[in-house]
DRENKOLMI-599495 format. One record per residue (C-alpha): chain; residue number from 1; x, y, z. Coordinates in Angstrom, 1 decimal, padded with zeros to 4 digits, m for minus. Example, Ala and Ser with C-alpha at 12.3 -4.5 7.8 and 13.67 -1.06 7.14 Angstrom:
# DRENKOLMI-599495
SITE  mol  seq      xx      yy      zz
SITE    A    1   012.3  m004.5   007.8
SITE    A    2   013.7  m001.1   007.1
This chain:
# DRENKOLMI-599495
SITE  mol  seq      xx      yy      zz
SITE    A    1   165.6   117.3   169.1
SITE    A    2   164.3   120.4   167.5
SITE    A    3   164.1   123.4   169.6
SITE    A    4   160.5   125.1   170.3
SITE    A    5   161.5   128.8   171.1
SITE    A    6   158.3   128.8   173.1
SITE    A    7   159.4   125.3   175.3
SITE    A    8   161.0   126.8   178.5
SITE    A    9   163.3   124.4   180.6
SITE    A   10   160.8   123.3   183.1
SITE    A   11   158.6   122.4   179.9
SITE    A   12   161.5   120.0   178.5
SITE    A   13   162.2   118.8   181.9
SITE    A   14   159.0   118.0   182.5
SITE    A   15   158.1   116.5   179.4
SITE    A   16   154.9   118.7   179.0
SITE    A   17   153.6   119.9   175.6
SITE    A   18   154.3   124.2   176.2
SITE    A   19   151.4   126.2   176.3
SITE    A   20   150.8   128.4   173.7
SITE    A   21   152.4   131.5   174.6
SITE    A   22   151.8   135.1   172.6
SITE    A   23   154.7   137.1   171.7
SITE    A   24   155.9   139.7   173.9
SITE    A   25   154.8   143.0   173.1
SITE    A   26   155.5   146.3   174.6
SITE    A   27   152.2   148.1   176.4
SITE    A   28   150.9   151.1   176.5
SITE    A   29   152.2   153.1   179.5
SITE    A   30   148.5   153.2   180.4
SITE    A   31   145.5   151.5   180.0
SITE    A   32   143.5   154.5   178.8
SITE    A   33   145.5   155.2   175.3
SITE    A   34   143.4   152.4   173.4
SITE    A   35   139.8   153.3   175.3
SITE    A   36   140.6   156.9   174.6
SITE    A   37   141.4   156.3   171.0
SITE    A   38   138.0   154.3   170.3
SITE    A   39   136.4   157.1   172.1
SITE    A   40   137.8   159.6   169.8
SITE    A   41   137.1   158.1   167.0
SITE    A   42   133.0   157.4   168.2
SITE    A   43   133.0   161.1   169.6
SITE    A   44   134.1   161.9   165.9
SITE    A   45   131.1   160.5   164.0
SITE    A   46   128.8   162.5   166.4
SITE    A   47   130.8   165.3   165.5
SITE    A   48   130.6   164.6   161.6
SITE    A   49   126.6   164.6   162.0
SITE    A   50   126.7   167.6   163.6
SITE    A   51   128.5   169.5   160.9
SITE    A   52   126.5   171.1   157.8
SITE    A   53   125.5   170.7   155.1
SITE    A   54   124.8   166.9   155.1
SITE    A   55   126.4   166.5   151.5
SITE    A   56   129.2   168.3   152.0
SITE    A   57   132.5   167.5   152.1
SITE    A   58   133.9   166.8   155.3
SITE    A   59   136.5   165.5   157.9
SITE    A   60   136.9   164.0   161.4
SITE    A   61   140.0   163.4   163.0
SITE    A   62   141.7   161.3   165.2
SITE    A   63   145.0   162.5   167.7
SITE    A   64   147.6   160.0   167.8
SITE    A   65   149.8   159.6   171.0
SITE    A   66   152.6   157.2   171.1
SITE    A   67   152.6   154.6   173.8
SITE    A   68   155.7   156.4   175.8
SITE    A   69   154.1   160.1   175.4
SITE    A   70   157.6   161.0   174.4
SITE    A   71   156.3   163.2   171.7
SITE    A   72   156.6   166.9   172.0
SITE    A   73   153.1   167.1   169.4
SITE    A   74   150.8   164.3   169.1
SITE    A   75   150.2   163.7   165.4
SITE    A   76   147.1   163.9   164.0
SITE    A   77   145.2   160.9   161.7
SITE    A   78   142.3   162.6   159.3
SITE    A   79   139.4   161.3   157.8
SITE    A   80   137.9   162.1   154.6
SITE    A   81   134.6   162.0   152.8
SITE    A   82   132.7   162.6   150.0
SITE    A   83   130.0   163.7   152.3
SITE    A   84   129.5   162.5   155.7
SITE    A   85   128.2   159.0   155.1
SITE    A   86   131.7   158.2   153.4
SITE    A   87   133.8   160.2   156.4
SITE    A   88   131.7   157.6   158.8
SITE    A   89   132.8   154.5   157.0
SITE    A   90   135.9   156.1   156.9
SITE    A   91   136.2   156.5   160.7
SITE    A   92   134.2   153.0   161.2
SITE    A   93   137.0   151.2   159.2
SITE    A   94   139.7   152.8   161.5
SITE    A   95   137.8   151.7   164.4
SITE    A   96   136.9   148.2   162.7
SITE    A   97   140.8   147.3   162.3
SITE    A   98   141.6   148.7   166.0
SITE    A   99   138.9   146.2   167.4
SITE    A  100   139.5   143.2   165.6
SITE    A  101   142.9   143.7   167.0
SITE    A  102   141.6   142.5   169.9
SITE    A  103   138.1   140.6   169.0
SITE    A  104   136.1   140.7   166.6
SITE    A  105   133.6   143.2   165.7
SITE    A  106   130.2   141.6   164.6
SITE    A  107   128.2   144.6   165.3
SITE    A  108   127.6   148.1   163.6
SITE    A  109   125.2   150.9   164.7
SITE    A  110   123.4   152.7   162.1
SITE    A  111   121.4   156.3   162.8
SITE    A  112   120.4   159.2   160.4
SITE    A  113   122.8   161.1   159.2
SITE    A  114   120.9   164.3   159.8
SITE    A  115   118.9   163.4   163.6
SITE    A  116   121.8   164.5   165.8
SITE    A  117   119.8   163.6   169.1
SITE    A  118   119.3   160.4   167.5
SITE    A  119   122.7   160.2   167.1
SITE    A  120   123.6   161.4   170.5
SITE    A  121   122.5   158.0   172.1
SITE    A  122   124.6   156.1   169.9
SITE    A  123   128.1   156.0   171.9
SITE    A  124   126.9   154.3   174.7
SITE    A  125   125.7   151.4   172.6
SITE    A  126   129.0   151.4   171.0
SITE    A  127   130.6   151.1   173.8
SITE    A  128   128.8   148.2   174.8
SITE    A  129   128.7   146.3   171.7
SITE    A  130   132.0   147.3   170.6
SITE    A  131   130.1   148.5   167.2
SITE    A  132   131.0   151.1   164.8
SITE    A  133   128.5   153.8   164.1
SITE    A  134   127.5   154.6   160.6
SITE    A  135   125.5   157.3   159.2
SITE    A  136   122.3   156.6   156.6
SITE    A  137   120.2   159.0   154.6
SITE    A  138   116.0   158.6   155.6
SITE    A  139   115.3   156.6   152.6
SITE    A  140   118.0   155.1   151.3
SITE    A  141   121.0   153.3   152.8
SITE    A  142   124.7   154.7   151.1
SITE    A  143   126.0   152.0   148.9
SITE    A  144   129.4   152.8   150.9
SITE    A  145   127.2   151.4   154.0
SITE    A  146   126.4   148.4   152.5
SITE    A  147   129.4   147.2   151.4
SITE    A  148   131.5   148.1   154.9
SITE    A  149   128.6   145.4   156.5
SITE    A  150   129.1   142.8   154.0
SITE    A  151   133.1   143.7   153.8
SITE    A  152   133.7   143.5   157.4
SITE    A  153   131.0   140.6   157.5
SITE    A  154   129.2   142.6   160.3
SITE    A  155   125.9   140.2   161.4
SITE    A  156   124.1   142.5   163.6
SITE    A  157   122.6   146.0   162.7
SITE    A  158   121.5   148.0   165.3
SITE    A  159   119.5   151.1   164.1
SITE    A  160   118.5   154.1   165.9
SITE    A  161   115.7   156.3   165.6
SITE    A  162   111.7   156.2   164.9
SITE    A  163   110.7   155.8   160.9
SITE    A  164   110.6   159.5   160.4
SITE    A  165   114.5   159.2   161.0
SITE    A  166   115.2   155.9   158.9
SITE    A  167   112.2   154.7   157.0
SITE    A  168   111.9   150.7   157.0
SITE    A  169   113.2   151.0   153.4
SITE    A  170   116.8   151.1   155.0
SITE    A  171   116.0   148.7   157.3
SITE    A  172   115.0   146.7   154.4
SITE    A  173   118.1   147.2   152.4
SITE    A  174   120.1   146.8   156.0
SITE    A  175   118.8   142.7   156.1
SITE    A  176   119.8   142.7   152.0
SITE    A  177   123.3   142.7   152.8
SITE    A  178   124.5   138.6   152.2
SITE    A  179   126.6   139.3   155.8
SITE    A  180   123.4   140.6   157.8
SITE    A  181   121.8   138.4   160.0
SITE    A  182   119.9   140.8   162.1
SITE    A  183   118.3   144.3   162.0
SITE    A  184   116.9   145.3   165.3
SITE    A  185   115.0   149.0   165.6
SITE    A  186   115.2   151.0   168.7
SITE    A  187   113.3   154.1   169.0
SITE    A  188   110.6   155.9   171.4
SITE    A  189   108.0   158.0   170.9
SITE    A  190   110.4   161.4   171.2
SITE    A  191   114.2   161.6   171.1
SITE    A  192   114.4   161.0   175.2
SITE    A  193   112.2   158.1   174.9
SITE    A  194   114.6   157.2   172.1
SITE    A  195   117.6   157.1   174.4
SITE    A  196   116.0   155.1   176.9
SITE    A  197   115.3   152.6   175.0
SITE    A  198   119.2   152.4   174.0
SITE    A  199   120.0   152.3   177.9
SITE    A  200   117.7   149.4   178.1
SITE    A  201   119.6   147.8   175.1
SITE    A  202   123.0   148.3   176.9
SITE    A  203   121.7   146.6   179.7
SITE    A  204   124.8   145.4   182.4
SITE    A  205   126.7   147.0   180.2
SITE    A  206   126.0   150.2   182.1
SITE    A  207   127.7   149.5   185.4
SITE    A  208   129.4   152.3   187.2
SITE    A  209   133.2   151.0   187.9
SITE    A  210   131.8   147.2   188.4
SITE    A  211   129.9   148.5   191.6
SITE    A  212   127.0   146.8   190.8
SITE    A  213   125.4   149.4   190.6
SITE    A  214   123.9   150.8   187.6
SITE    A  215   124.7   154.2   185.9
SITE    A  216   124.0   156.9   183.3
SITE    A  217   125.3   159.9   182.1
SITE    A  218   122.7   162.8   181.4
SITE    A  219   123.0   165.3   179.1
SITE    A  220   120.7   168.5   178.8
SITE    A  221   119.3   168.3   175.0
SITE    A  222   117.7   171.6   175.0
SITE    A  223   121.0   172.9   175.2
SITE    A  224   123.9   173.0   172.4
SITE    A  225   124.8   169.9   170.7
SITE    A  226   128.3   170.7   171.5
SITE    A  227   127.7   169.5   175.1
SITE    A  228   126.1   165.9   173.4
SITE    A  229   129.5   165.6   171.7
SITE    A  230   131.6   166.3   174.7
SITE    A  231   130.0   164.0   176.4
SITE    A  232   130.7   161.1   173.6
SITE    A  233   134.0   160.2   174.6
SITE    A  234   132.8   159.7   178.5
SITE    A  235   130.1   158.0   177.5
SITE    A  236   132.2   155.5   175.5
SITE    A  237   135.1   155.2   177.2
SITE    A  238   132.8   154.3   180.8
SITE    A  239   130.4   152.0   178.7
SITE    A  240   127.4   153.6   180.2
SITE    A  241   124.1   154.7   178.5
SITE    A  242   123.9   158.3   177.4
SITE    A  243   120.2   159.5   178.4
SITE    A  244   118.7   162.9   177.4
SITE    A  245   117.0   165.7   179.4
SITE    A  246   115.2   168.5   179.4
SITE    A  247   116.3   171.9   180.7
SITE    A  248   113.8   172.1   183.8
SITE    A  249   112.2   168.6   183.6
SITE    A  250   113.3   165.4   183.7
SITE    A  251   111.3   163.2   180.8
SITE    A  252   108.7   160.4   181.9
SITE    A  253   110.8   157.9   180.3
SITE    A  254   114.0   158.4   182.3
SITE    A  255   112.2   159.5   185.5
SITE    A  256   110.9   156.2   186.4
């Protein structure tokens, strides 16, 4: 009889076929390290869009913190570019791998690389797609774009934003790709119509703590877009829609 390291004596007693069983691994010491680390990393391209000049070189970066916290310094994980279109694949790959870990990612978001409130609404999406965000010039779509879709075999594009962000060109070259099954547009008429229409994409998604009942988190965009990154990695990590506001007036299209 040959031995089945998974077949446990009641199995062989029993004469049952053993369930598959996965190999023992050790867990983080808390359930927030990989949620935190996506969150990081989607905060990250937000952060990338916000820098300047569009074609510059730049960098995001990711802090890495062991699953025991025994480390006195948490290292730090960079990302590079050519400009940032090529630091957002760069970041999207990272986050690509992690989820596949666990799924499989079919998804990716793309929004202009120079709209940051466009951008700003992205995270929550994200979130509830598990979806990489990557950047795109107005009128053309980065060849370093194109081939993460068709390399990671990514079928649905969500993009973000009204034509005067990304033209229907890119949208065009978007369904090109041989892995792209779907492109789907969501925009409004202004950037806080924009992001409404994004909460109504993530749907159930945005459920605060499985309550029932539904949630947002609103963030002031007349104000710095420092406070629209902050916000990123709650936004992520809670899987609730990111909607936008004005300083002393709550948009028609959030107000009901």
């Amino acid at each position: 009889m040959v031995h089945n390291p998974r077949t446990t004596s009641a199995d062989r007693a029993s004469g049952r076929r053993p369930a598959h069983r996965r190999p023992a691994h050790r867990r983080p010491a808390s359930s927030w390290v990989a949620s935190t680390a996506a969150a990081v990393l989607c905060a990250s391209v937000l952060a990338v869009v916000g820098a300047a000049p569009a074609g510059a070189v730049n960098t995001a970066s990711e802090v890495l913190v062991d699953h025991d916290r025994s480390a006195a310094t948490p290292a730090v994980r960079q990302f590079a570019g050519a400009d940032r279109y090529a630091t957002a694949v760069a970041v999207a790959k990272r986050f690509t791998d992690d989820a596949n870990a666990t799924g499989i990612v079919v998804a990716a978001i793309v929004v202009s690389g120079e709209n940051l409130l466009d951008a700003a609404s992205a995270a929550g999406l994200a979130a509830a797609k598990t979806a990489p965000i990557l950047l795109t010039r107005r009128d053309s779509l980065p060849a370093a774009v194109a081939a993460f879709l068709d390399d990671r075999f990514i079928s649905e594009i969500y993009v973000i934003g009204s034509e005067s962000s990304v033209s229907d060109r890119v949208l065009d070259a978007l369904a090109a790709v041989d892995s792209v099954a779907s492109v789907k547009r969501l925009s409004g008429i202004d950037p806080y119509a924009t992001a409404a229409v994004v909460a109504d994409e993530v749907g159930s998604s945005g459920e605060y703590c499985s309550t029932g009942q539904r949630a947002a988190v609103l963030v002031n965009a007349d104000s710095s877009f420092a406070d629209v990154i902050v916000a990123g990695p709650l936004v992520f990590a809670s899987g609730l829609p990111l909607l936008l506001t004005q300083a002393d007036a709550l948009p028609a299209d959030i107000g009901g």
